[in-house]
C-alpha positions in Angstrom: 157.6 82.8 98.5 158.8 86.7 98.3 157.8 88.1 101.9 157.5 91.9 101.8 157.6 92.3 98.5 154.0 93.7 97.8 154.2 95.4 100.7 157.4 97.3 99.5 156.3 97.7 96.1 152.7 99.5 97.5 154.9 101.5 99.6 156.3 102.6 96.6 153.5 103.3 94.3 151.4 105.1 97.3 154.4 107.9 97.6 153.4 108.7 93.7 150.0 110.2 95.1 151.5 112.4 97.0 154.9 114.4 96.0 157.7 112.9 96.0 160.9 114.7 98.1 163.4 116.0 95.9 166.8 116.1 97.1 168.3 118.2 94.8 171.1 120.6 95.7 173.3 123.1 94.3 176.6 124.4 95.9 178.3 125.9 93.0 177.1 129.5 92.1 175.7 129.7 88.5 175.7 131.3 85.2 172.0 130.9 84.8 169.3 129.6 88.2 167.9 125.5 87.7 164.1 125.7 87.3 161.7 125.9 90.6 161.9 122.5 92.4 158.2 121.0 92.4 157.4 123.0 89.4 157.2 126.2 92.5 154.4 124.1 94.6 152.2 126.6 96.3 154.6 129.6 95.1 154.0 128.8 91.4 153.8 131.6 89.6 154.0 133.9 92.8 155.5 137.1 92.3 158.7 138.2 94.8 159.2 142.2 94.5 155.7 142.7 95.5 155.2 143.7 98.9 158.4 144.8 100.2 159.1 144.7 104.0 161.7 146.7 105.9 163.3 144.2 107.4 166.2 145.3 110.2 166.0 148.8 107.9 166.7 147.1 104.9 163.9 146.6 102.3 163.5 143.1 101.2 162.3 140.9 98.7 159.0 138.4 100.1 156.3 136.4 98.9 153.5 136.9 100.5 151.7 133.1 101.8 148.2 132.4 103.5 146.6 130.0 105.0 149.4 128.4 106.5 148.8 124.7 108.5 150.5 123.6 111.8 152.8 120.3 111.4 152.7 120.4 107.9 156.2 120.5 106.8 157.0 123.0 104.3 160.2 123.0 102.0 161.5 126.1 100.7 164.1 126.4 98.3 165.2 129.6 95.6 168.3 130.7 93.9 169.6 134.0 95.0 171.6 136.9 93.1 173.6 139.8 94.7 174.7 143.1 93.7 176.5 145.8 96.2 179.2 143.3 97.3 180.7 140.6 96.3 179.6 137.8 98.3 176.7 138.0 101.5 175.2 135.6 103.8 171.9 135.6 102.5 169.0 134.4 105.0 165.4 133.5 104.4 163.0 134.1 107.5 159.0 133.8 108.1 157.1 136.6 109.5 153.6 137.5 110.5 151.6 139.7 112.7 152.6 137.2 115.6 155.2 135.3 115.1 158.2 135.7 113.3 160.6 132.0 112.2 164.2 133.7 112.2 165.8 131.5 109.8 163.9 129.1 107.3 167.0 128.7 105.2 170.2 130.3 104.1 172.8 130.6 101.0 176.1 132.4 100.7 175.5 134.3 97.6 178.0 135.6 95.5 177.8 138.8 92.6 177.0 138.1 89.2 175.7 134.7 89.7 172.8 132.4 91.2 173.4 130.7 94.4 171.2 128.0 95.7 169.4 128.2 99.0 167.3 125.6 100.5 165.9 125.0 103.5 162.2 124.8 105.1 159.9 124.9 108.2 157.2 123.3 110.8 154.5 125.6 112.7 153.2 125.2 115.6 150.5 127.0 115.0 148.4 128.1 111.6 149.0 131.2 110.4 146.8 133.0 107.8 148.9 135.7 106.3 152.5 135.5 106.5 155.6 137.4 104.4 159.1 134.9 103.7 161.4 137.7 103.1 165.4 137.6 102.5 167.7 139.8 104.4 171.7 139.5 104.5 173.1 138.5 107.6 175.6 140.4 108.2 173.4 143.4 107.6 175.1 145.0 104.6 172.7 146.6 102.2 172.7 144.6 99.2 170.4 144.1 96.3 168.9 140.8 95.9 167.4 139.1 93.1 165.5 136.0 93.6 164.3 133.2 91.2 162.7 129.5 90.5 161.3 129.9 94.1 159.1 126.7 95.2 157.1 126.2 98.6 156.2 122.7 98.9 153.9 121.5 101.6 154.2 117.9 102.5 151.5 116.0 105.7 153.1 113.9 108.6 151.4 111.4 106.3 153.9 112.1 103.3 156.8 112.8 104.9 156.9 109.5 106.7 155.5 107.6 103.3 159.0 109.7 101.9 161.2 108.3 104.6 159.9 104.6 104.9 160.4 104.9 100.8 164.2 105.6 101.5 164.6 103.2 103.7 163.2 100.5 101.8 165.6 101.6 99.1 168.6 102.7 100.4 169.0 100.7 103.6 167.1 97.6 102.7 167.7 95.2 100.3 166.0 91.9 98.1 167.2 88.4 98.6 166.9 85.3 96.9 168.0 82.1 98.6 167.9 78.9 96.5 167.9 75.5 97.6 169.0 72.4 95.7 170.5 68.9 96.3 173.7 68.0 95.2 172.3 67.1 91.8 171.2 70.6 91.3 167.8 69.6 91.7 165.8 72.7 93.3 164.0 71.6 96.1 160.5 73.1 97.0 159.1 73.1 99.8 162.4 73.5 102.4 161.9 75.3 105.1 164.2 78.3 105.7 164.5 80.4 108.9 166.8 83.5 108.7 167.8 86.0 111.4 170.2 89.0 111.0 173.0 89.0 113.4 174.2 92.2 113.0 173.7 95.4 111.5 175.3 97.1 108.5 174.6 100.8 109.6 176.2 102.1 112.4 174.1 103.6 115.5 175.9 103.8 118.7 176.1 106.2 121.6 179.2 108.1 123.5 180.3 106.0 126.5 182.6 107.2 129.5 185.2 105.7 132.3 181.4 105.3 134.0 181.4 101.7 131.7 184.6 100.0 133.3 183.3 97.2 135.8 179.9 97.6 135.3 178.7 94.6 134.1 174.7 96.0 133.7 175.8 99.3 132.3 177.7 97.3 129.4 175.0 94.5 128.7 172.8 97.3 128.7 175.1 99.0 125.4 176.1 96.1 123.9 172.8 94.9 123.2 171.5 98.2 121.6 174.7 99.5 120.1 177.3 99.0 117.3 179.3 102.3 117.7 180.8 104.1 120.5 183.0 107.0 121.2 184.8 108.3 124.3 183.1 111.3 125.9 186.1 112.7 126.8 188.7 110.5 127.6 190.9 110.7 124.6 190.6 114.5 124.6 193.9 116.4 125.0 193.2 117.8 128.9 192.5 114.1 129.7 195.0 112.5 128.4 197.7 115.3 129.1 196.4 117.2 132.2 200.1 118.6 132.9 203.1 119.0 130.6 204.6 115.5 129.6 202.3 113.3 132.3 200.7 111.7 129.2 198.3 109.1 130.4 195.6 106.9 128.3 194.9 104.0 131.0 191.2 105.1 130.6 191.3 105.2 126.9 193.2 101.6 126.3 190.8 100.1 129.2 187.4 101.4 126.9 189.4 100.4 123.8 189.5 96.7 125.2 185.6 96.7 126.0 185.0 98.1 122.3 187.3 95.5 121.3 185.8 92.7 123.1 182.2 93.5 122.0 183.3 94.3 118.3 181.8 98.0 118.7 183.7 100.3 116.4 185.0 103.2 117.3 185.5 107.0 116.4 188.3 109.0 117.7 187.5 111.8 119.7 189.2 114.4 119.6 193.0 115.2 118.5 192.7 119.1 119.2 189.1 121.1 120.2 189.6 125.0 119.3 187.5 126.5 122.0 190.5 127.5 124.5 187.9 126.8 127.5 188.1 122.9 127.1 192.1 123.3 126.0 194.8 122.4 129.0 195.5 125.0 131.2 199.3 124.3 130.3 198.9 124.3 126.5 197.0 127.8 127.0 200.0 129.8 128.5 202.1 128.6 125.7 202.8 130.4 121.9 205.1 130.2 119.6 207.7 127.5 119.0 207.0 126.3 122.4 203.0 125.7 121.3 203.9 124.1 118.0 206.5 121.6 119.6 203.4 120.8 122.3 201.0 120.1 119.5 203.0 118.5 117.4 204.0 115.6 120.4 200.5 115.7 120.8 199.8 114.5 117.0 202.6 111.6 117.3 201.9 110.7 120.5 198.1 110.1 120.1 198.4 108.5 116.6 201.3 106.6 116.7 199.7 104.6 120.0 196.2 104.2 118.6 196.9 103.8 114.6 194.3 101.6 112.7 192.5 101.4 116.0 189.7 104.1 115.7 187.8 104.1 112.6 187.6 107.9 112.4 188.9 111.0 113.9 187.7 114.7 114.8 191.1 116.1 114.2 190.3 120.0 114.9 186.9 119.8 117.0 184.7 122.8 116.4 186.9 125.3 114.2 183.9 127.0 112.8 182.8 128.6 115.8 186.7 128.7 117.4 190.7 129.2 116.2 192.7 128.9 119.3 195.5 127.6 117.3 194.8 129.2 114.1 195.3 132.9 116.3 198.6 131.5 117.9 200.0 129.2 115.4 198.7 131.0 111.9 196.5 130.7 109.3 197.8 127.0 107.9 197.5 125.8 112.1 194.3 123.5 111.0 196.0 122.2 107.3 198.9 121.1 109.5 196.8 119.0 112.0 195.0 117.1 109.0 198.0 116.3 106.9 200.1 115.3 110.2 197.3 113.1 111.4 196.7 111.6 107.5 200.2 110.8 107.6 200.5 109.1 111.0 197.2 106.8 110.4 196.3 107.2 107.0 193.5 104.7 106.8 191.2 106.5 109.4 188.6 109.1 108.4 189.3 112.1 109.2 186.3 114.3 110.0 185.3 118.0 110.9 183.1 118.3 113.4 180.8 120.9 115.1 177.4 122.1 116.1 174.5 124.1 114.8 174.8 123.1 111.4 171.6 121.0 111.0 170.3 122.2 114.8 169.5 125.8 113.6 170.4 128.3 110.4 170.8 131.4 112.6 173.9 131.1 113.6 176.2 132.7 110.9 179.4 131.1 111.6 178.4 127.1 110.8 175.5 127.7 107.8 175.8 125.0 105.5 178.0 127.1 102.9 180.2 128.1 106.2 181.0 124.1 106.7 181.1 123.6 102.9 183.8 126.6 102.3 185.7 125.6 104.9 186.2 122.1 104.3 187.0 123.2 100.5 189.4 125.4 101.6 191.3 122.9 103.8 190.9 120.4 100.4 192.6 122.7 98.3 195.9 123.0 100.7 195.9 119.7 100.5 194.4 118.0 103.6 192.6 114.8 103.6 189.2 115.3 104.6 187.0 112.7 104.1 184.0 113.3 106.6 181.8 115.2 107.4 180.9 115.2 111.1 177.3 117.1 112.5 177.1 117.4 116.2 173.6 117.7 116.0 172.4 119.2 120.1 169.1 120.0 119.6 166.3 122.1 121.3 163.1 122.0 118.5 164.4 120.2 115.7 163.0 121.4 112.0 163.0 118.4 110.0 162.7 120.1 106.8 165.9 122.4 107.4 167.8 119.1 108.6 167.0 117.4 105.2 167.8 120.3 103.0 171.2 121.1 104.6 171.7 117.4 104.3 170.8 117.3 100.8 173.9 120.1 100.1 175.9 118.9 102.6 175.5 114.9 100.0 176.5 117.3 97.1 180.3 117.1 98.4 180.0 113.3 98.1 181.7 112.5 101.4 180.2 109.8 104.7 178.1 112.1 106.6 177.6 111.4 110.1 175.7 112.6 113.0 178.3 112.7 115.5 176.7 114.1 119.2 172.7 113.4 118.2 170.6 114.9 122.0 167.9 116.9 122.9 167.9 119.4 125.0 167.1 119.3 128.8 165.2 122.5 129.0 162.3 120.4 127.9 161.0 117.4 129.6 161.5 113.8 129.3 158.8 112.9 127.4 159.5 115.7 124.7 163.2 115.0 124.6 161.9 111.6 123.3 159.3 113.2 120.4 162.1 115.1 118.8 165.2 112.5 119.3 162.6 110.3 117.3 162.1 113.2 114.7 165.7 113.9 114.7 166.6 109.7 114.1 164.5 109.1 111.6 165.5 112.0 109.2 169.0 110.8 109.9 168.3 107.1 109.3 166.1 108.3 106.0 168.6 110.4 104.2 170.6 108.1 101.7 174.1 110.5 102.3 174.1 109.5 105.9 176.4 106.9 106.6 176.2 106.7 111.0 174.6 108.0 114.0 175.8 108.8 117.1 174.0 109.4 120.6 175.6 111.5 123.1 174.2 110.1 126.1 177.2 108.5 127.8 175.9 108.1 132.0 177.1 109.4 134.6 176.3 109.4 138.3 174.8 112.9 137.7 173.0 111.6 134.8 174.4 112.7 130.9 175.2 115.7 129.0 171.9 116.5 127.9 169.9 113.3 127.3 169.5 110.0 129.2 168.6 107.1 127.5 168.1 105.0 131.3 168.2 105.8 134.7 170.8 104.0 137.4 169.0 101.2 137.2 168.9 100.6 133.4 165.1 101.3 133.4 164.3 103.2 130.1 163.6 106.6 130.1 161.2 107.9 127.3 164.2 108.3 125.1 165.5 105.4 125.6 162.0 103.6 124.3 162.6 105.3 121.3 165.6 104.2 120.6 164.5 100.4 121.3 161.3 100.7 119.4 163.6 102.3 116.1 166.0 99.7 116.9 163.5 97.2 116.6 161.9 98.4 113.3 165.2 98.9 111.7 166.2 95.3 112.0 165.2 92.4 109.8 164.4 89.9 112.6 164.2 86.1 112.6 161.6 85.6 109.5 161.4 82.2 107.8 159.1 79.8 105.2 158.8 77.4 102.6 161.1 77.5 99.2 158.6 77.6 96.3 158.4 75.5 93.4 161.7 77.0 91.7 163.6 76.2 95.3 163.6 79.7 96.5 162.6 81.7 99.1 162.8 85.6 98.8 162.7 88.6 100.8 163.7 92.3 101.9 166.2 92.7 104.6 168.0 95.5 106.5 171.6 95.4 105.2 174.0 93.6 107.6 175.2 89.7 108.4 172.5 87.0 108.3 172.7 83.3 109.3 170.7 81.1 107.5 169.5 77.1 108.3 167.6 75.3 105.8 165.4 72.0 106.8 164.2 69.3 104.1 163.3 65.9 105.3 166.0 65.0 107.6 168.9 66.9 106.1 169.6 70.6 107.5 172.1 72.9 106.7 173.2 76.0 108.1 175.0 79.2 106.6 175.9 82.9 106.6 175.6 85.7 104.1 176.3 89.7 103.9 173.9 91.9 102.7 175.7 95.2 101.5 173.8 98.3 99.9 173.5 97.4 95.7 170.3 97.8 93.3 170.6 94.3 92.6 168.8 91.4 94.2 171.3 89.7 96.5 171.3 86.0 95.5 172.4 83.2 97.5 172.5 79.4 97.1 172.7 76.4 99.8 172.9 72.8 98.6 171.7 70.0 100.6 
């Protein structure tokens, strides 16, 4: 018996009648521009250069689009050319008579070649006439030239058809259990129950001191969770509030309720550039007097928690700050990597920081901003290995998330989604619409490797998002994350071996036990299912 097979296998002849998502990406500038993705979709043979708009005084390229629908989700994508400078932080925008979309995409494009920009948009409303123009960012007049430009419109419909597709391939996988005697003899007809025990992809959620001694608060995790990270606890004004009162009682007690549960762990954060949430004590010092500080930081931190935490954010935020970088040089950041490599070389060491899938306005953390930074640390030689995305959203655009994901998986490394809330300008029940939005293009994308909630509870309630009240009551988000939970788990599923002595099916990738009855004989075992394109198969004698 093969359950879910035909189910799978529609699944993946429906998403041939409508387009399928190409997740194609570029980050190296060009000789000569890849052809349109989608064959141009709805720009096909549409002509840039004519209109122009003045755009912030600058004349720019656009295509002119009509008849625009709301939810549909459109992804844009182009390759750029520049002359006038040598490189420019090229941004794409949506405009009409009464709205205008500030940033639908963005490319750091460089002279004398093609750089690739992708990106996309969602409306809330349908507009029908509207100009997508180009425009640099920083202002600069430059001349741009723009080609293999594609517009593709996909429904709620195909976009979700898209995802579940992913996810059937990427983090499911096919199993064949086979049952014989101890003659070899296949036995049809045994009945087989299997349930997954635990889950191969990480999703977890911050936690705080707010956990220690409270019992309901920790059933509540340790039933939904396989991940956690410290709020704030192991950050350096926590653990260090005055010179040389080093202190990581909270830290070790968390550590031992991670530990007990088997959660895993990231390590958050060695050093966080923005001054504001640096000690008070570390601020007033420069110099020698700094580097000695940060540098007892480093040993102390890693030398007590080696092999403990399976990653760390080593320099929190250094796109948008450079507290140490201003007192300490240049090389500051290079030094923390290779210091913390070398004190716990088997953990992961990450970059972190926000508005990099949240939004493409903000200059300092485009995609190409995180991308030339993290290359420019690899080529002094620190080990980076991950790529962390805070991810604090207000309106989340799912096609910009997937398309700065998609060049983001050119680089090849474990992308995470580190801080994952919405904002709490909007209410409770919206929070949840768009934290289910935001989830499901993180759990769909095949380069992301974890997720992480930041909805640790406080008395005062939590950062941003709440998951539960006091009480453990869900919230609206917090049904979200139980009903995802739910779908993205395999279950307790069983049958009957068919008349070759198996029994087949799809499951999410993690640990499964497995018992098998025939007649009065039963036996029981366990099995891993890791991602592979192969059909996992496993045998059980009786």
């Amino acid at each position: 018996m093969l359950m879910g097979v035909f189910s799978f296998f529609d699944l993946v002849s429906n998403t041939a009648d409508g387009p399928l998502y190409d997740f194609s990406a570029y980050t190296q500038c060009k000789a000569r521009a890849e052809g349109p993705l989608y064959n141009g979709g709805i720009l096909k043979g549409a002509r840039w250069d004519i209109p122009r708009v003045l755009a912030d005084g600058v004349y720019s390229p656009a295509f002119v689009l009509r008849n625009l629908t709301t939810g549909t989700k459109y992804c844009f994508s182009s390759w750029v050319k520049i002359k006038g400078a040598d490189s420019a932080p090229i941004r794409a925008s949506l405009m009409s008579e009464n709205k205008t979309i500030n940033c639908v995409g963005t490319v750091t494009a460089s002279r004398g070649c093609w750089s690739f920009l992708k990106g996309g948009f969602v409306l809330d409303e349908p507009l029908d006439y509207s100009l997508l123009f180009f425009q640099n960012s920083d202002e600069r007049a430059v001349d741009l030239a723009i080609t293999s430009a594609s517009l593709q419109p996909f429904t709620d419909q195909e976009w979700s058809t898209n995802q579940q597709y992913i996810i059937n391939t990427e983090r499911k996988r096919a199993v064949t259990i086979h049952v014989a005697n101890t003659q070899g003899e296949r036995l049809q007809g045994a009945e087989i129950s299997v349930e997954q025990v635990s889950k191969d992809f990480p999703f977890g959620s911050a936690i705080a001191k707010t956990i220690l001694g409270n019992l309901p608060y920790q059933n509540w995790f340790v039933k939904r969770f396989n991940a956690a990270v410290f709020e704030n606890e192991l950050k350096w004004y926590a653990t260090e509030p005055d010179p040389g009162n080093i202190t990581y009682a909270l830290a070790d007690q968390m550590l031992e309720f991670v530990r007990a549960n088997q959660i895993v762990a990231r390590g958050h954060n060695i050093f966080w550039e923005d001054p504001k949430y640096t000690p008070a004590w570390v601020r007033n010092l420069s110099g020698p007097a700094l580097q000695s500080a940060v540098n007892n930081r480093i040993q102390s931190l890693m030398s007590k928690y080696k092999d403990e935490f399976v990653h760390w954010d080593v320099s929190n935020e250094m796109l948008h700050f450079d507290f140490y970088e201003q007192r300490l040089g240049p090389d500051a950041t290079l030094h923390f990597y290779e210091t913390a490599h070398q004190s716990d070389p088997l953990a992961t060491l990450f970059m972190n920081d926000f508005n990099v899938v949240e939004t493409c306005s903000d200059v300092n953390s485009t995609v190409d901003a995180y991308i030339s930074r993290l290359r420019g640390l690899s080529r002094g030689g620190a080990t980076m290995n991950g790529i962390g995305l805070e991810g604090h959203f207000t309106i989340p655009n799912p096609p910009l998330v997937r398309a700065i994901l998609d060049k983001l998986a050119t680089l090849q490394l474990p992308i995470w989604l580190t801080e994952i809330d919405i904002s709490n300008t909007l209410s409770k029940e919206t929070q949840a619409v768009y934290l289910e939005q935001v989830l499901r293009e993180g759990f769909s994308h095949p380069s992301v490797n974890g997720i992480m909630l930041w909805t640790a509870l406080h008395s005062y309630g939590c950062y941003q998002m709440c998951l539960t009240d006091d009480n453990f009551h869900n919230l609206p988000a917090g049904d979200v994350v139980d009903k995802l939970l739910k779908e993205w788990q395999t279950g307790e599923i069983g049958g009957q071996t068919d008349d070759h002595g198996s029994y087949s099916f799809f499951g999410f990738l993690g640990e499964y036990q497995v018992t098998v009855r025939y007649g009065n004989r039963t036996a029981n075992s366990t099995f891993s299912l890791c991602r592979g394109d192969e059909t996992r198969h496993f045998s059980i004698q009786l």
